[in-house]
N, C-alpha and C positions, 0 to 999 in steps of 0.2 A: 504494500500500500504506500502510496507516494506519503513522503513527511513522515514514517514510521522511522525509526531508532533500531528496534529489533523487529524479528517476528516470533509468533509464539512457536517454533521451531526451537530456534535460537535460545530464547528462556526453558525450554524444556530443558535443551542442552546444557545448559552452564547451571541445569539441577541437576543433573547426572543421569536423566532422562534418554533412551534411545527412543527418536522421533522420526518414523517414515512419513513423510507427506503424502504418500504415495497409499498409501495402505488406511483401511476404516478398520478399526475393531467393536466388536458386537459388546456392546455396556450390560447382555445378561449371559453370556454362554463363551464370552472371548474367542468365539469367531473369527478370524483373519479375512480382509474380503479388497481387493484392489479396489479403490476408491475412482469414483467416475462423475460426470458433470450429470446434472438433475435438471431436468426440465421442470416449469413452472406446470404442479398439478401434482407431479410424478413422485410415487413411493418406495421406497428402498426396506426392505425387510430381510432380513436375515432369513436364510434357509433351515438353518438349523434347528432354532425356538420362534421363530416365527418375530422378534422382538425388531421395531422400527430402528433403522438404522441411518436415513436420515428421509426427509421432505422438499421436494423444492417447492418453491413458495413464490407470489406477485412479491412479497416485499423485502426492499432495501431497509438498511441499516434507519432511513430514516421513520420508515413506514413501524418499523420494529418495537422503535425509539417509542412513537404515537400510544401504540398501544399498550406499552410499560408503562407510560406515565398516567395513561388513561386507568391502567391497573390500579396506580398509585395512588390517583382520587378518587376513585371507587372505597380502594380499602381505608382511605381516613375518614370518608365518610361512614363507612360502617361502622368504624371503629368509635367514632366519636356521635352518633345519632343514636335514639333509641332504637331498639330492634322490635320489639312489642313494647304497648300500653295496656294497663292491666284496668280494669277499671268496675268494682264489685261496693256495692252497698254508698255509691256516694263519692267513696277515696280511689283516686286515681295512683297509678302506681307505672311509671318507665325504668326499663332499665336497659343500658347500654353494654357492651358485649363486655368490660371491665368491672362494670358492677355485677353480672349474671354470673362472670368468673370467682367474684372473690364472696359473692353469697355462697357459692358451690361450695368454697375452700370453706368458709366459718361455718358450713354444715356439714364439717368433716368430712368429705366425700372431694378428696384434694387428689385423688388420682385422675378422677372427673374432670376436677377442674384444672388439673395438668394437662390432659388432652384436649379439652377445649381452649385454652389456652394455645398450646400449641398449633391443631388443627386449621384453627380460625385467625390465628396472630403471627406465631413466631413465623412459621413457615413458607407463609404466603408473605410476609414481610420479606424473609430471606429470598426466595424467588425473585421480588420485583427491585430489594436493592442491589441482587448479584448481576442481574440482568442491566439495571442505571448504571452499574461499575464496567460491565463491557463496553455497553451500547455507546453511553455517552463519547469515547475516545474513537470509537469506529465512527463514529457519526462525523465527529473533527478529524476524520482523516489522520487518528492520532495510537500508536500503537496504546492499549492499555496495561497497565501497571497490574503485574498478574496475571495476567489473561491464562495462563494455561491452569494455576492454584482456584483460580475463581470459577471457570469452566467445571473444575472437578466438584467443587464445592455445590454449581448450579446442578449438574447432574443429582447429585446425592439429596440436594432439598427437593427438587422434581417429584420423587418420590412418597416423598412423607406431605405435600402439601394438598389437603384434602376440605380444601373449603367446602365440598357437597357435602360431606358427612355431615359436617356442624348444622348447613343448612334443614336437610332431613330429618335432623334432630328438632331442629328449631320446630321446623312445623308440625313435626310429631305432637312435640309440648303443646303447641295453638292449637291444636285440633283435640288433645284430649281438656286440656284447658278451657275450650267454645262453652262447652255445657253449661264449666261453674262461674263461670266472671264474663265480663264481655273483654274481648280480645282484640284491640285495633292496631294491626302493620305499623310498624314505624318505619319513618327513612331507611335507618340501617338495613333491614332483611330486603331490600330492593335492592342496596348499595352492594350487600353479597352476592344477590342473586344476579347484579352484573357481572363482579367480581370473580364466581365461578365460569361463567361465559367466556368472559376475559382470560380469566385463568387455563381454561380449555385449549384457548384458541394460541396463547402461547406455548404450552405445552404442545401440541399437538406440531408449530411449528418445527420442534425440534432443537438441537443444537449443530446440527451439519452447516446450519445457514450462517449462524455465527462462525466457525471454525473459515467456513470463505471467505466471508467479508475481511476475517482478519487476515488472509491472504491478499487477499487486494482482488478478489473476483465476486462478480454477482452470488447473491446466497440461491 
């Protein structure tokens, strides 16, 4: 990439990394598979366990960039709006995915509230800042700091980032909840219910398309 300093090649190497550019390895069964150019649409899956091995995609680094940041207002909206209003005999009652967390905890039930925590928070945080820590240098035409430690790191959050669950949960609670109180949507479970969308559609991108861009070619 023009204006780059190293590539993530280069940083692999001077970790003591052997890096074939040349070669894709499969992220569930290590597969070895000569690495080829991807048409926009086109899907690469491994032979072996069937597991996606990359996506080619309409968007550029900056198209990429949109929807990370689009992730990012989604999830502070959720994070900060109520999720349900409770509202039984008169008294109104919101609560927002930090208060609903730390009720869980002070009702003992803090493995609960560790995974929702996680599920809903940590995770899907770490996705969209690992993602602002690539994209943003790709975008400036700027090699990224990391790029191959932070790659790994985006791989392994991919995984455990399960905003659907929480959601499922969520409305599990409203639906059994309708009968005894009246139950009215807040901002927030809309702001998720982007958020998993979003979430999806980055996932689903991949990481092949980042790993070209930082090459300096179409993803």
């Amino acid at each position: 990439m023009a204006g780059s300093s190293s590539s993530p090649a280069t940083a692999a190497q001077r970790a003591g990394a052997v890096v074939r550019a040349d070669l894709l390895v499969c992220g569930e069964c290590d597969a070895v598979y000569a690495r080829r150019e991807l048409a926009a649409g086109q899907l690469l899956r491994c032979r072996r366990c069937g597991a996606t091995l990359g996506r080619g995609h309409w968007l550029g680094a900056d198209g990429q960039l949109a929807l990370t940041l689009t992730a990012a207002v989604a999830f502070v909206i959720g994070c900060l709006s109520p999720i349900v209003t409770l509202e039984l005999s008169g008294q109104r009652s919101e609560a927002t995915l930090a208060e609903a967390v730390r009720a869980t905890w002070d009702d003992g039930e803090r493995l609960l509230a560790l995974l929702a925590a996680g599920t809903a928070g940590g995770f899907p945080l770490a996705v969209i800042v690992l993602r602002l820590w690539v994209l943003v240098p790709l975008w400036a035409a700027r090699q990224p700091l990391g790029f191959v430690v932070a790659m790994r790191a985006l791989r392994w959050v991919l995984r455990w980032s399960m905003v659907e669950v929480f959601m499922l949960a969520v409305l599990v609670a409203v639906v059994r909840s309708a009968g005894v109180t009246q139950v009215v949507a807040g901002p927030g479970i809309f702001a998720y219910g982007a958020l998993v969308l979003l979430l999806a559609a980055i996932q689903a991108s991949g990481l092949h398309g980042l790993w070209r861009l930082a090459e300096g070619k179409p993803a």
